[in-house]
C-alpha positions as CSV (number, residue, x, y, z in Angstrom):
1,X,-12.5,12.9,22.3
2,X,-13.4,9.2,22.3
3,X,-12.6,6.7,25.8
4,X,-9.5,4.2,24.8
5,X,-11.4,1.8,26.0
6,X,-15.5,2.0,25.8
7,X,-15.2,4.7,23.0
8,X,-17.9,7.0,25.0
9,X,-17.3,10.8,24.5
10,X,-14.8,12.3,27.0
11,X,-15.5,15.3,28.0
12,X,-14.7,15.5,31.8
13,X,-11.3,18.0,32.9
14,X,-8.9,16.3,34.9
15,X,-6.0,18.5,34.6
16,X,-4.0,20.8,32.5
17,X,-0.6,20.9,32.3
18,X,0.1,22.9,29.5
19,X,2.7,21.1,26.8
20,X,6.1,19.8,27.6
21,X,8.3,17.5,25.3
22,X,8.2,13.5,25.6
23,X,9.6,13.2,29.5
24,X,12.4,10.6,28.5
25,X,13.9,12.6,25.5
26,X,17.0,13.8,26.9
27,X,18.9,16.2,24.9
28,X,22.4,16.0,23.4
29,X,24.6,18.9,23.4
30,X,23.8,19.0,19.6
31,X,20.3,18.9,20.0
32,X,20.8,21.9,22.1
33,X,21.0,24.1,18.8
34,X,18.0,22.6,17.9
35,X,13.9,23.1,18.3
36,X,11.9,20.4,20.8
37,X,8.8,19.3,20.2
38,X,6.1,20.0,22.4
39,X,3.1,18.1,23.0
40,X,-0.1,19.3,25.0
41,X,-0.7,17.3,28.5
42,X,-4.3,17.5,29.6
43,X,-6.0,14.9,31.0
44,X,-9.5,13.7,30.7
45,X,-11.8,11.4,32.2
46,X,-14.5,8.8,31.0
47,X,-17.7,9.6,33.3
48,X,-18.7,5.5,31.3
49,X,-15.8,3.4,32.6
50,X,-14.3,5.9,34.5
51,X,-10.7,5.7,32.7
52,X,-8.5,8.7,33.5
53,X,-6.7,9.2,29.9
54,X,-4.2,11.7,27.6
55,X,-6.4,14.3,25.7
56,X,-3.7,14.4,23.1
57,X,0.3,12.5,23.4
58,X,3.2,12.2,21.3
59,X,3.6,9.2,18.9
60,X,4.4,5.9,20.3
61,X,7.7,5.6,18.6
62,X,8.8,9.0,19.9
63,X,8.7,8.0,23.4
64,X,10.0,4.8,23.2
65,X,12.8,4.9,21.3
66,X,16.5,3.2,20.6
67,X,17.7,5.6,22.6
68,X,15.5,5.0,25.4
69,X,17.1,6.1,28.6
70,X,15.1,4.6,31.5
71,X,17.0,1.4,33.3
72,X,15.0,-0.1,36.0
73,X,18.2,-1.6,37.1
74,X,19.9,1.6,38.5
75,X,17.2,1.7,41.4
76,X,18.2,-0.2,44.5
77,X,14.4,-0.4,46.0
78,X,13.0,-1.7,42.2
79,X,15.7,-4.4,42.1
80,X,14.9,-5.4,46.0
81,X,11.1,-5.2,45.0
82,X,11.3,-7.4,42.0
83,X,13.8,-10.2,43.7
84,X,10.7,-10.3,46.3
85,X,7.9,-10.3,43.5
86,X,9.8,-13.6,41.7
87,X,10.2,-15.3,45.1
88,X,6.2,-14.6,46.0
89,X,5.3,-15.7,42.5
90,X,7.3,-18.9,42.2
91,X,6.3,-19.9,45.5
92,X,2.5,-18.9,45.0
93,X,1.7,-20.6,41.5
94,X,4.7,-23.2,42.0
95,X,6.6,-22.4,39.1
96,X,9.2,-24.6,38.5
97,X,11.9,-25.4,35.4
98,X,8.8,-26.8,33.2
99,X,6.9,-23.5,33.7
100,X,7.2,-20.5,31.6
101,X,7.7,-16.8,32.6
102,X,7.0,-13.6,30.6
103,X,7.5,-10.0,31.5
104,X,6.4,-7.9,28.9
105,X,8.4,-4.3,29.4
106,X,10.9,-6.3,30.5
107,X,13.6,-3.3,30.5
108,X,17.0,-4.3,31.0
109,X,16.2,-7.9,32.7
110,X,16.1,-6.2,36.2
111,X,13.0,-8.6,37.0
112,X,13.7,-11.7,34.7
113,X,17.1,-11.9,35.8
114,X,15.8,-13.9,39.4
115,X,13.7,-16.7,37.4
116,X,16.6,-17.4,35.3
117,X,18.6,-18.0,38.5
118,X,15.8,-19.7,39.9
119,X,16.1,-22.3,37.0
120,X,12.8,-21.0,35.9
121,X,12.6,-20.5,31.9
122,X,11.4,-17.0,31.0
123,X,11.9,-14.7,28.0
124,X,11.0,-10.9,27.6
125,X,9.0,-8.4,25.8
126,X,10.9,-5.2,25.2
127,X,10.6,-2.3,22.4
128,X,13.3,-0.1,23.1
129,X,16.9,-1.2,22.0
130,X,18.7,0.3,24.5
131,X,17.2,-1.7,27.2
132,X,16.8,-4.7,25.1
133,X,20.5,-5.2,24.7
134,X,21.6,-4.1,27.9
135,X,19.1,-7.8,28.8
136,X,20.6,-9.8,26.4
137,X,24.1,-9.0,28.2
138,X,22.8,-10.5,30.8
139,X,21.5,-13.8,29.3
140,X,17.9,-12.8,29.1
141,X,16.0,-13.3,26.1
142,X,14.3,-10.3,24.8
143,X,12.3,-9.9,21.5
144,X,12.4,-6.1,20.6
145,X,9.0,-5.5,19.8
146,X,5.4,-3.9,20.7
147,X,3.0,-6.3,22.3
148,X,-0.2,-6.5,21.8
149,X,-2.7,-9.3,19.7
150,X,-0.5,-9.4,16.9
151,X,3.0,-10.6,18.7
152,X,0.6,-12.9,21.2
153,X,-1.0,-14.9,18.2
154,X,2.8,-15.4,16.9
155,X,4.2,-16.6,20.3
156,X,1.3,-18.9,20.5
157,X,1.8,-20.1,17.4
158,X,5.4,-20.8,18.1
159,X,4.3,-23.3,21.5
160,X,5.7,-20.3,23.9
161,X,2.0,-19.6,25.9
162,X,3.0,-18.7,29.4
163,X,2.2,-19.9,32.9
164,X,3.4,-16.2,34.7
165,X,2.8,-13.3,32.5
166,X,4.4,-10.2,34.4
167,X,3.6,-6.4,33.5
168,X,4.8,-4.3,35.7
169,X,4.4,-0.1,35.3
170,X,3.3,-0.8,31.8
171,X,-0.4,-0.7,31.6
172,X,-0.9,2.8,31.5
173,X,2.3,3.3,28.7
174,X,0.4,1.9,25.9
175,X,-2.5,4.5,23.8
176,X,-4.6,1.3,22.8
177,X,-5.5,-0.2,26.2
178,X,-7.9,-3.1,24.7
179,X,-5.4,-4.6,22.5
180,X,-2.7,-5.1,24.6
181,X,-5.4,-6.8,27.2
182,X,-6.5,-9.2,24.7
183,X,-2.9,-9.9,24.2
184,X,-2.0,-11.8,27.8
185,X,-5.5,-13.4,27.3
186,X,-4.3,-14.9,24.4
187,X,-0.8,-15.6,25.8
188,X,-1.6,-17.1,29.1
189,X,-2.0,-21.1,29.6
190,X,-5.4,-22.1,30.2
191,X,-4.5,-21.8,34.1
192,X,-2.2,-19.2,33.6
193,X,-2.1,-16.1,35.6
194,X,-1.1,-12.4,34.9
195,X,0.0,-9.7,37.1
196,X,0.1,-5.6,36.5
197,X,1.4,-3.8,38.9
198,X,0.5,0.4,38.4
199,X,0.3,3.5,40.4
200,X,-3.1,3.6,41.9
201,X,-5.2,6.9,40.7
202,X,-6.6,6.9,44.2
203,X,-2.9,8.1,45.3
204,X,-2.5,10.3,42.6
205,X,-5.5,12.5,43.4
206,X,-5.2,12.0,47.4
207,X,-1.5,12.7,47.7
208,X,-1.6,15.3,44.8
209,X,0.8,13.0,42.9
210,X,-0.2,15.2,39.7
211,X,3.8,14.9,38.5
212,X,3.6,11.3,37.7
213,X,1.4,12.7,34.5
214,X,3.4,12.7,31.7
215,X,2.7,11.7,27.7
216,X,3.9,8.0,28.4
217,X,1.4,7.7,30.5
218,X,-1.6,7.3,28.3
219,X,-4.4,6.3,31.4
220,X,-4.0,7.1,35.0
221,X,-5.9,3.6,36.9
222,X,-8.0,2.5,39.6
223,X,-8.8,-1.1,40.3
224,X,-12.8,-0.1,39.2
225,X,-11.3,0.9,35.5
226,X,-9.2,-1.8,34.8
227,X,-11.3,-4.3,36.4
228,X,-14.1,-3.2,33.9
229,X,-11.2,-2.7,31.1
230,X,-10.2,-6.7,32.0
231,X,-13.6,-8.4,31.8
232,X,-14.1,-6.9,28.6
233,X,-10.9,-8.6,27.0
234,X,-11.2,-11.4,28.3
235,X,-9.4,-11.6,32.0
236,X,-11.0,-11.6,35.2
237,X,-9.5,-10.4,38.1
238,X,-9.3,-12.7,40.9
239,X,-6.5,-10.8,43.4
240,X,-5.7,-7.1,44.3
241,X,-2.6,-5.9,46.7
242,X,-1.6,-2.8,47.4
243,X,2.4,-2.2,47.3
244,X,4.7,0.9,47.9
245,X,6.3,1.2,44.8
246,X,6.4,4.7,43.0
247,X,4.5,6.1,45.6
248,X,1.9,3.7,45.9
249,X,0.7,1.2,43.3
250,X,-1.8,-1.5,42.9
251,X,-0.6,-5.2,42.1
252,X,-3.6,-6.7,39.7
253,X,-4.0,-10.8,39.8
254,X,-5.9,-12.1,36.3
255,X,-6.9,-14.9,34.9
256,X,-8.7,-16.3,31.4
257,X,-12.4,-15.5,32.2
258,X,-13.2,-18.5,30.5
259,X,-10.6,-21.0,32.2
260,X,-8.8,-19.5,35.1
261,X,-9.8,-21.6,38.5
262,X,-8.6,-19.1,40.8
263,X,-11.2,-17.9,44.1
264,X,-11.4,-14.5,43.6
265,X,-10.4,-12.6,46.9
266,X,-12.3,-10.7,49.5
267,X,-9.4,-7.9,48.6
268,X,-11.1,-7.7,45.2
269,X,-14.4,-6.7,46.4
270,X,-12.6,-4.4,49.7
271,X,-10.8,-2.4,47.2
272,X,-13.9,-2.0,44.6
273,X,-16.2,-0.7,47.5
274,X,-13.3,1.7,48.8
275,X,-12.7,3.8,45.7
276,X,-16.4,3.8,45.4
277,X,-16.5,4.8,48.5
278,X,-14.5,7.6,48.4
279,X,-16.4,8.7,45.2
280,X,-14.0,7.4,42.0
281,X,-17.3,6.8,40.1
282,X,-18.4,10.5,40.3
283,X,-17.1,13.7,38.6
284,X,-16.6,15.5,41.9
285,X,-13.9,13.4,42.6
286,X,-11.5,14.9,40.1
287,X,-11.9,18.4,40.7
288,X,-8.8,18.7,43.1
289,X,-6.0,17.8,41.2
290,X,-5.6,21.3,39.2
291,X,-5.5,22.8,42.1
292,X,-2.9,20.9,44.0
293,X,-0.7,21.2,40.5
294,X,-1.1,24.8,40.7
295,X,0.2,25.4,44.8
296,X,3.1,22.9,44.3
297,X,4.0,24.7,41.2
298,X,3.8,28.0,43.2
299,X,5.5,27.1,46.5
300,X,8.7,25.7,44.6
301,X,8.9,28.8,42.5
302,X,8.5,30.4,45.7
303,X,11.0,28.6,47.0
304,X,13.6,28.8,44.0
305,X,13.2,32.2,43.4
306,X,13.8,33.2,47.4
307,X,16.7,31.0,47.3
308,X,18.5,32.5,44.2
309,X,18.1,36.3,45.8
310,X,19.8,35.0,48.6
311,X,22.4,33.2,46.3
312,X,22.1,30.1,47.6
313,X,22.6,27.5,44.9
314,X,20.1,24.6,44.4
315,X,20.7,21.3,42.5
316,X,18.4,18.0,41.9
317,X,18.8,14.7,41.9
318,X,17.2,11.7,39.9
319,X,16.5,12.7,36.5
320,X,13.2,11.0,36.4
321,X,10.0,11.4,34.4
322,X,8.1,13.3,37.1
323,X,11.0,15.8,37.5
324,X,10.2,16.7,34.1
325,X,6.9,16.8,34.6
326,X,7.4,18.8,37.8
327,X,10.5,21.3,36.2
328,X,8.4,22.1,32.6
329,X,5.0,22.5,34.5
330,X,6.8,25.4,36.9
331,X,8.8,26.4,33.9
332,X,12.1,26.0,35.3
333,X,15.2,26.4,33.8
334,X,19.2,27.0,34.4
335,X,19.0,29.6,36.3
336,X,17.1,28.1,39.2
337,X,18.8,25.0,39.1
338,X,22.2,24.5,37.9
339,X,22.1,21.1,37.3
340,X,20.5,17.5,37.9
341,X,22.5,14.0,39.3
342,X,21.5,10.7,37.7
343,X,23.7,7.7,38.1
344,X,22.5,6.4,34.9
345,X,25.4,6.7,32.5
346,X,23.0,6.8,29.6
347,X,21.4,10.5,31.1
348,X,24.9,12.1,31.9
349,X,26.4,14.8,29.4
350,X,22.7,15.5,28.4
351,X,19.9,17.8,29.5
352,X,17.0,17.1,30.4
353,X,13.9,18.1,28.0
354,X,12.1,21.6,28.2
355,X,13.9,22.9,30.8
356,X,17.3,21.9,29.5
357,X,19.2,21.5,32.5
358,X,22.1,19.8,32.6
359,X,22.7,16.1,33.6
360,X,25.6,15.1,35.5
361,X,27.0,12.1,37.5
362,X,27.5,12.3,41.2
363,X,31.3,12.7,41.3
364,X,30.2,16.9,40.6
365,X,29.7,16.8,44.0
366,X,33.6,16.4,44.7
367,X,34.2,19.9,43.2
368,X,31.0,21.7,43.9
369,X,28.2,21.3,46.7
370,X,24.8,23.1,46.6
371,X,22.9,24.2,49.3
372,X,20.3,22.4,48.4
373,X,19.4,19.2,46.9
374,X,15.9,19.2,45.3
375,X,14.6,15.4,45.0
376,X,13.0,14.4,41.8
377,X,11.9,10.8,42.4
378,X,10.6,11.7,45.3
379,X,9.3,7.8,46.0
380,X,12.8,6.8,46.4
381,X,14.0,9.7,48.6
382,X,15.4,7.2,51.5
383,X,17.4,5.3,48.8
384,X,19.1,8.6,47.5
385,X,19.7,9.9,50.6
386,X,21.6,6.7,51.6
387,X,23.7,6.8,48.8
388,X,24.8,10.5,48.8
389,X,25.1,9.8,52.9
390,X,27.6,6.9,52.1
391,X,29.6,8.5,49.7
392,X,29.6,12.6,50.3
393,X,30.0,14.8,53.1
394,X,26.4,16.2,53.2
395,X,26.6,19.8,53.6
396,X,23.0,20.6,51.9
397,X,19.6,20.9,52.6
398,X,17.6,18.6,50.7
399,X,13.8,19.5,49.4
400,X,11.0,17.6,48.5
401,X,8.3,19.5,46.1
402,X,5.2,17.2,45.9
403,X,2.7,16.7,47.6
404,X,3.8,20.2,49.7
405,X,7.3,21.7,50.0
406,X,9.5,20.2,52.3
407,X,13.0,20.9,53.2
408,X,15.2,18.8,55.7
């Protein structure tokens, strides 16, 4: 296999997850009396630029398609968390109503939606339908499309360069890392900056975090790989924070090598030396992570199987990516757990891929209440714990898989 990014052989194990279908392809009941397809999930790493990447991964259009059924906006902490982001940015860069703002997987407007108000023109990048429309309900532009150099040329072209690009939980979706670089160096005003946001590898392996693999993902990142990935398209990085979202991410400041004016930060440097530090440029590093997959996998079977010979009855809630991950990894099914809440209306009266469990909304819990209630999302376990406490008597025990089993 050949890096994504510097093309060096890949050879390094990471882990190995076996195969599982695409983690957003939700089943209809007709698809039910159909085949999946499965694809393998074993990750690799670059011992050159140090890129943690797929081995092998679905096609592109597979994963992300009109029936896409992610919505950023049905998460209270994301919605808090980006109102904050367009209030630090507009204040930061003093963006005003002759600036421009870009998000590029804009999703269903959940971010954009706060510049608009703010008077602040801004426009979106979004491939999937489904979330494309649900934006343009809203009033936010959205042009339904891949980016990369290609659509950046055009929107230059057209006078529509940006002064904010943002990218948030995106980076690591898309299989040809370099192009899609290039493409907010091209975008971006001379003084322009960009900001990705991404769940930092060094949490991953730490907090044995191995269920946020899964074949969207194309590269798990550090601040030393995309820092290397960025100066070699173009950007240079000039700020790093380090934010709570899904578990822990990174928020990633850039600007054109060639024009940006920006002081580069002592954070830069700090967070460089850290994940050297703690080894992220050597192969010993990634030697844990198959391990931790394999006890979190055993202690919830463990768990499950204990629970059903006592007939206790055990339900989930949050249909997310990593649930799947999690579920098709331990090879759960039915019979373990009956079925899994979402409040997404686009997930209920489906099933969720591989393990084919069914999806419900959370008036089930009217009629039927497990003993316990196994937390998929685990990032956002305060926020569903709220809203089941607000609306349900809570008579169950909840449980939290990763990184060890927990139960509350």
């Amino acid at each position: 296999m050949k890096c994504r990014h510097c093309d060096a052989n890949v050879t390094l194990p990471f882990v190995d997850l076996g195969s599982s279908p695409p983690s957003n392809a939700y089943l209809t009941p007709v698809q039910l009396h159909a085949p999946e397809s499965y694809y393998p999930l074993r990750v690799l790493v670059c011992e050159s630029c140090w890129l943690v990447q797929t081995e092998d991964f679905a096609g592109f259009d597979d994963m992300f398609s009109a029936e896409y059924a992610y919505f950023s906006s049905f998460s209270s902490t994301m919605l808090a968390h980006v109102k904050r982001y367009s209030e630090e940015m507009t204040a930061r860069f003093g963006l005003t109503a002759s600036s421009c703002v870009v998000e590029v997987a804009s999703n269903d407007g959940y971010l954009l939606k706060n510049f608009k108000a703010a008077g602040i023109p801004c426009y979106g990048v979004e491939p999937t339908a489904s979330t494309a429309k649900a934006a343009r309900e809203i009033g936010i532009e959205s042009i339904e499309e891949f980016f990369g150099k290609k659509l950046a040329n055009r929107l230059v072209s057209e006078g529509r360069q940006a002064d904010l690009t943002a990218a948030n939980n995106v980076l690591a979706h898309v299989p040809d890392i370099n192009d899609f670089v290039s493409g907010f160096t091209l975008l971006l005003k001379d003084q322009g900056v960009s900001t990705f946001e991404f769940p930092h590898l060094l949490n991953l392996v730490d907090k044995a975090q191995f269920d946020t693999i899964y074949h969207e993902h194309f590269s798990y990142l550090s601040l030393t790989s995309v820092n290397t990935i960025f100066q070699a398209n173009g950007l240079s990085v000039f700020d790093v924070e380090e934010i709570d979202t899904h578990g822990g991410s990174l928020r990633v400041f850039a600007q054109k090598r060639s024009t940006g004016k920006h002081v580069v930060t002592p954070r830069v440097a700090a967070m460089l030396a850290r994940e050297a530090a703690l080894g992220m440029k050597t192969a010993a590093y990634y030697g844990q992570t198959q391990a931790d997959a394999v006890r979190i996998k055993r202690d919830l079977l463990q768990f499950l199987l204990k629970a059903q010979a006592e007939g206790k009855t055990v339900a989930a809630y949050g249909a997310a990516a990593k649930g799947n991950t999690l579920l098709n990894y331990a090879g759960v099914r039915d019979d373990l757990v009956k079925f899994v809440i979402d409040l997404n209306p686009a997930k209920q009266n489906k099933f969720m891929p591989g393990s084919r469990i069914p999806m419900v909304g959370a008036d089930v819990l009217g009629t039927t209440a497990p003993d316990y209630m196994l937390i998929l999302p685990w990032n956002l376990e305060a926020e569903i714990k709220a809203q089941l406490a607000a609306k349900h008597k809570v008579t169950w025990q909840y449980v939290i898989a990763v990184p060890e089993l927990r139960i509350s």
